[in-house]
C-alpha positions as a printed NumPy array, in Angstrom:
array([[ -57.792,  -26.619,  -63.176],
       [ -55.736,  -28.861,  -65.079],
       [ -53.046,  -27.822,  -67.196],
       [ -52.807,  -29.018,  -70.982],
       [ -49.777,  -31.077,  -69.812],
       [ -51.749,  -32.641,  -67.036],
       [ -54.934,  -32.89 ,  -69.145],
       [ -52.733,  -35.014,  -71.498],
       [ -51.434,  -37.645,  -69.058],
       [ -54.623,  -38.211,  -67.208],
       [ -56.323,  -39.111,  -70.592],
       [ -53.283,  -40.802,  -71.242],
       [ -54.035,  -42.979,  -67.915],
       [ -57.96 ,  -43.316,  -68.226],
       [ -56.835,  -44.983,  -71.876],
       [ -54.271,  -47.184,  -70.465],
       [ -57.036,  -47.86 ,  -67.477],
       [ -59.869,  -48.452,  -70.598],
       [ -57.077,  -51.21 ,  -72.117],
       [ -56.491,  -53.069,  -69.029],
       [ -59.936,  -53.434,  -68.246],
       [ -60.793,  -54.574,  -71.552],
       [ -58.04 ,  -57.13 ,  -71.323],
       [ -59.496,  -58.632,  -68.28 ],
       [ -62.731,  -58.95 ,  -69.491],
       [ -61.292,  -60.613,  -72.651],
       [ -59.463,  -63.36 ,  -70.461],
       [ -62.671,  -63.386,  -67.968],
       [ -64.95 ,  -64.047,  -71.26 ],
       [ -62.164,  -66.718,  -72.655],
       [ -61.868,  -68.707,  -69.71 ],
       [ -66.14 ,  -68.95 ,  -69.603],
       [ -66.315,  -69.923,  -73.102],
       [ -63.44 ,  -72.736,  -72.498],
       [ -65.826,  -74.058,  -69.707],
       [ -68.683,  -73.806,  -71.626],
       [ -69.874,  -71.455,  -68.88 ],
       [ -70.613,  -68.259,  -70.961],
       [ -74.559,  -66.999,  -71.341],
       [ -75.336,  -65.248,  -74.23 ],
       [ -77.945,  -62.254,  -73.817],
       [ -79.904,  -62.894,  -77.303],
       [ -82.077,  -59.84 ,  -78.051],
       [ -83.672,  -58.972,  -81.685],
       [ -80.87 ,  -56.419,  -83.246],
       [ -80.917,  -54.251,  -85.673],
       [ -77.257,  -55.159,  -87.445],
       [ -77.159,  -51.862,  -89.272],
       [ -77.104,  -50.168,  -85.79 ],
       [ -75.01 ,  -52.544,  -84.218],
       [ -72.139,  -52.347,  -86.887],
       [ -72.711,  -47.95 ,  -86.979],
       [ -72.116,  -48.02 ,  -83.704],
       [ -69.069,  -50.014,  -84.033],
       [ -67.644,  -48.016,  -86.851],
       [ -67.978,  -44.383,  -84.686],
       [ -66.336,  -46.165,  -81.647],
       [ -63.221,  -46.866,  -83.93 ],
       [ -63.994,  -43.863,  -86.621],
       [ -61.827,  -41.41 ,  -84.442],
       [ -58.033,  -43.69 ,  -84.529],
       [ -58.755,  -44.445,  -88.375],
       [ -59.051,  -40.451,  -89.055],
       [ -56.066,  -39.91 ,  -87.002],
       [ -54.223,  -42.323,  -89.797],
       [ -56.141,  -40.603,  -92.504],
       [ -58.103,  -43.946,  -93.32 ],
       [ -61.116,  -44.212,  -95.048],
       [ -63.785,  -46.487,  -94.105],
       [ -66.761,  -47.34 ,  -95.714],
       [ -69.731,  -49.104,  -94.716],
       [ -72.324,  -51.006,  -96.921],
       [ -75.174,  -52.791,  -95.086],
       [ -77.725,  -54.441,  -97.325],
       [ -81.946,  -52.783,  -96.51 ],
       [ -82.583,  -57.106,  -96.802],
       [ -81.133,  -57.752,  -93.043],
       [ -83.814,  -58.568,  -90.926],
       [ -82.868,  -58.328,  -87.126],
       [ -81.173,  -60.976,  -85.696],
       [ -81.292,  -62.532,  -82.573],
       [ -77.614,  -61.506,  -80.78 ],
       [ -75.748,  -60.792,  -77.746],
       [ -75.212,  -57.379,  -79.098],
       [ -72.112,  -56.498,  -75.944],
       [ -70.543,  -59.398,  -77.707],
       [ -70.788,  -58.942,  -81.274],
       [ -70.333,  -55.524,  -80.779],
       [ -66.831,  -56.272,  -79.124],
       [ -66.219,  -58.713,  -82.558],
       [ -66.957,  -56.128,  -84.899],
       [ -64.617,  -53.375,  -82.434],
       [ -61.936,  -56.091,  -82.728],
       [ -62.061,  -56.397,  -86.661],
       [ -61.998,  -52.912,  -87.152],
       [ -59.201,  -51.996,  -84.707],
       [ -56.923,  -54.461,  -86.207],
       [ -57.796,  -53.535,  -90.027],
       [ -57.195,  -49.81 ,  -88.343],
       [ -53.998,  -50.597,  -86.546],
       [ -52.832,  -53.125,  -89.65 ],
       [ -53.112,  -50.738,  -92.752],
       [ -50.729,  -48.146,  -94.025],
       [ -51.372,  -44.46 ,  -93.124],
       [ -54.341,  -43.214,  -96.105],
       [ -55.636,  -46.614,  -96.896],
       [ -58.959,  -47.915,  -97.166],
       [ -61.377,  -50.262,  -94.664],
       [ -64.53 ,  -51.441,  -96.192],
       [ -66.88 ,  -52.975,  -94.26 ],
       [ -69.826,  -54.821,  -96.131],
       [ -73.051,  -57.084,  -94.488],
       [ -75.399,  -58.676,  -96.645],
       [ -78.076,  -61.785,  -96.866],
       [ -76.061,  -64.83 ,  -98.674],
       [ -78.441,  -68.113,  -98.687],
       [ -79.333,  -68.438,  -94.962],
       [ -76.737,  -66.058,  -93.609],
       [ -75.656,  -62.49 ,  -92.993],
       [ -72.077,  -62.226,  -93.937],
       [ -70.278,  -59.438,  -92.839],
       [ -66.878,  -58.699,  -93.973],
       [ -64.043,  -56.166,  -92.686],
       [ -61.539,  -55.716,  -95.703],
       [ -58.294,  -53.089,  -95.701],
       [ -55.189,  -52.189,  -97.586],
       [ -52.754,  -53.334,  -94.723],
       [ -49.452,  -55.15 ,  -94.373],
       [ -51.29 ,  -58.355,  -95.025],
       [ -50.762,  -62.099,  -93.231],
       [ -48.953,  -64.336,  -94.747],
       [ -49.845,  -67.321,  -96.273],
       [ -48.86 ,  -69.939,  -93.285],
       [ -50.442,  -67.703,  -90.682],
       [ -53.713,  -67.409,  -92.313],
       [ -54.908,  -71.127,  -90.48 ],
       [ -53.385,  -69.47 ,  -86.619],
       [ -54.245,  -66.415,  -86.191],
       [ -57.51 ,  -67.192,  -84.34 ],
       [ -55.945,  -69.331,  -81.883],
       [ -55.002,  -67.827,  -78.475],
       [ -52.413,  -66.192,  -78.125],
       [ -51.23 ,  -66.214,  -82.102],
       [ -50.342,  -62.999,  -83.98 ],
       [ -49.503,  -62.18 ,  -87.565],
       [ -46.816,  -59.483,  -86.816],
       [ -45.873,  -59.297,  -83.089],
       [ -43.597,  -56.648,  -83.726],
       [ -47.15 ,  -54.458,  -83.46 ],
       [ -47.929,  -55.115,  -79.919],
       [ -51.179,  -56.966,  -78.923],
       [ -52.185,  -59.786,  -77.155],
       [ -53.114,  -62.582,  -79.328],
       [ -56.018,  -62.733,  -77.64 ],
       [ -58.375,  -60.061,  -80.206],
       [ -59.074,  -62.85 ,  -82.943],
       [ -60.013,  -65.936,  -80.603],
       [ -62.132,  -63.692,  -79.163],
       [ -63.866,  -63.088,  -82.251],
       [ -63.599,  -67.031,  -83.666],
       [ -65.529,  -67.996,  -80.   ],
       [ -68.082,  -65.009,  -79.752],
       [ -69.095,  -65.418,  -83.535],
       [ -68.852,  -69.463,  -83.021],
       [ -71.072,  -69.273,  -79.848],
       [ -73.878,  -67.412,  -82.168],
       [ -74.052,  -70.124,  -84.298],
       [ -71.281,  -68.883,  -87.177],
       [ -68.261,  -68.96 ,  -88.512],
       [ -65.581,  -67.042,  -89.602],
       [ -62.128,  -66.665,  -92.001],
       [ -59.466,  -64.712,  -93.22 ],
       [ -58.077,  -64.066,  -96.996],
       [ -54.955,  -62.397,  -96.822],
       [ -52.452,  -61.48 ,  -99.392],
       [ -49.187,  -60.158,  -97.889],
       [ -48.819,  -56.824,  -98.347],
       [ -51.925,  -56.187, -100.191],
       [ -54.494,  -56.653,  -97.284],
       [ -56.369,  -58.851,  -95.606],
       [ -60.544,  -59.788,  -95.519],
       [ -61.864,  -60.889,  -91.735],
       [ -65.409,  -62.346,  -92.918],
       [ -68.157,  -63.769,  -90.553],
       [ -71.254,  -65.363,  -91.129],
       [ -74.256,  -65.137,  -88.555],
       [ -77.167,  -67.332,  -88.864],
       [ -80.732,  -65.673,  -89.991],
       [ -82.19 ,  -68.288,  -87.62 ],
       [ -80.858,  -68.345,  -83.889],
       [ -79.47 ,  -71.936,  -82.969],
       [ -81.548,  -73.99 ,  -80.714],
       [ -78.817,  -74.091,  -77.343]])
């Protein structure tokens, strides 16, 4: 039997261990899409189920910062036809940042709705904000907002390709020190290749 010290530092380990292997498979999955050799699995989704389960995987950290998050997805989405590993991982991303980028009691939102021929879906918070010359890098490999907060660079380009690959695209509006707005768009209607 383990004691609570011991307890402790193993879960400490099997996080570290959880990190590292999501690193890899974040440089395994950027190197594919730079060779055009990464396969998306396109099932029907349900987007409503794909972002709730996104929200409880990160809804533990934000209530350890006292953070409230809300979640607003429109009745009008229709499934769409995803990779749901990787959009899952894009939404994860989005909300870990807003989570690890706000001030302790703020607020995430986190909206999806029809627009035209689109579902948007947008991940807003009450963080430290980007500023205004960053706004155009921070989806590039490698690039981060505030490297004084640890990371990789490597969260954001992840999202741009994944969300790019499914036929979207994707933006920031960032005020510093008021927050920033991650927004994606995902077509209704799969793209042909």
């Amino acid at each position: 039997m383990l004691g609570e010290r011991q307890a402790s530092l193993v879960e400490n380990i099997q996080m570290n261990a959880a990190r590292l292997s999501s690193l890899v498979s974040q440089l395994l999955d950027l190197g594919k899409l730079k060779t055009g050799k990464l396969r998306l699995d396109l099932d029907p989704t349900d987007v409503a189920s794909l972002i709730q389960d996104a929200v409880d995987e990160i809804r533990p950290w934000a209530e350890d910062r006292s953070l409230r998050l809300e979640v607003t997805v429109s009745d009008s989405i229709p499934k769409l036809l995803l990779d749901a590993k990787r959009m899952h991982q894009v939404l994860v991303n989005l909300l870990a940042n807003a989570v690890k980028f706000s001030k302790a009691a703020g607020l995430i939102i986190l909206t999806a709705e029809v627009a035209d021929r689109d579902v948007v879906v947008k991940v807003s918070d009450t963080g430290i904000g980007i500023p205004a010359n960053l706004q155009t890098t921070v989806f590039e490999r490698y690039e981060q907002a505030h490297t004084e907060r640890g990371g990789t660079g490597l969260g954001l380009a992840i999202v741009k390709s994944f969300v790019l690959a499914h036929g979207g695209r994707v933006w920031v509006e960032s005020r510093e020190g008021h927050g920033s707005c991650f927004a994606f768009t995902l077509p209704l209607e799969a793209p042909e290749s």
